[in-house]
N, C-alpha and C positions, 0 to 999 in steps of 0.2 A: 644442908640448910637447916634452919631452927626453926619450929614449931611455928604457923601465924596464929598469930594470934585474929581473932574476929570480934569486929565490933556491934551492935546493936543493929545498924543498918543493913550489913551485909547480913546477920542471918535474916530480919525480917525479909530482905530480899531472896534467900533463898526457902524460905518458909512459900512465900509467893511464888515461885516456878515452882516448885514440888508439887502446890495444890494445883494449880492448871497444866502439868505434865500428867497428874494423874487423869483430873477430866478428862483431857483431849487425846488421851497416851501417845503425848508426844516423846518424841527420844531425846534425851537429856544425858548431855556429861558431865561426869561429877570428877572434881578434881579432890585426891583422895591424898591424905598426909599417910606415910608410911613409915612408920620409926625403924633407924636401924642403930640400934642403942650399943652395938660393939664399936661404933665412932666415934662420938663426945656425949655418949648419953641417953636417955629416953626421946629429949626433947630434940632432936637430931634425925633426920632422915631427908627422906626425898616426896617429891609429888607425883602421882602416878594417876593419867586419866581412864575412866570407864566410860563406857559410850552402851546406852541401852535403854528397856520403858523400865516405869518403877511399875511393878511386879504388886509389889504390899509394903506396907510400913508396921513391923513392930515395935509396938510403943512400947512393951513391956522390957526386951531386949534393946530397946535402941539402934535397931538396924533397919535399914533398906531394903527389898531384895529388889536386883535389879537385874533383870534376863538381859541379854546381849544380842548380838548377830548370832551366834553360833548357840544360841540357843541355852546357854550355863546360867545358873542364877548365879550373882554374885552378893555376898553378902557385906555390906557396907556401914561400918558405926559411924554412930552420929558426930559422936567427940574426933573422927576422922576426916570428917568433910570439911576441905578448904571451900570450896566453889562448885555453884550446880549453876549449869547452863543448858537453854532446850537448845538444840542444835535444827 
């Protein structure tokens, strides 16, 4: 599948559950674009969800960390987030 692209609305919508997933820590899935560029390319991969609380936001790296069930941080860039949803 090819990269989506995101419009203005959907990130301000996911700007808006990031900040009240942090408040509440609620558990949120993030729908993650993952390139797999030996396909047709960079802009080529697949979707892969993560289910967990957001942990911290670095701004400077632009990543998420996002603890799980099991306990792992997972690290999440921003330029890889299709969809955050609180579950």
């Amino acid at each position: 599948m090819k990269r989506p692209v995101l419009d203005m609305a959907q990130i301000e919508d996911m700007e808006r559950v990031t900040c009240e997933a942090m408040e509440f820590n609620s558990t949120v899935q993030f729908s993650v674009f993952k390139p797999l560029p030996f396909l047709n390319g960079a802009d080529t991969g697949e979707i892969v969800q993560i289910e967990g609380h957001i942990h911290y936001i670095n701004q400077l790296k632009k990543t998420f960390h996002v603890v799980d069930s099991k306990r792992d941080t997972n690290l999440i860039k921003f330029e890889e987030v299709v969809e955050i949803q609180t579950i």
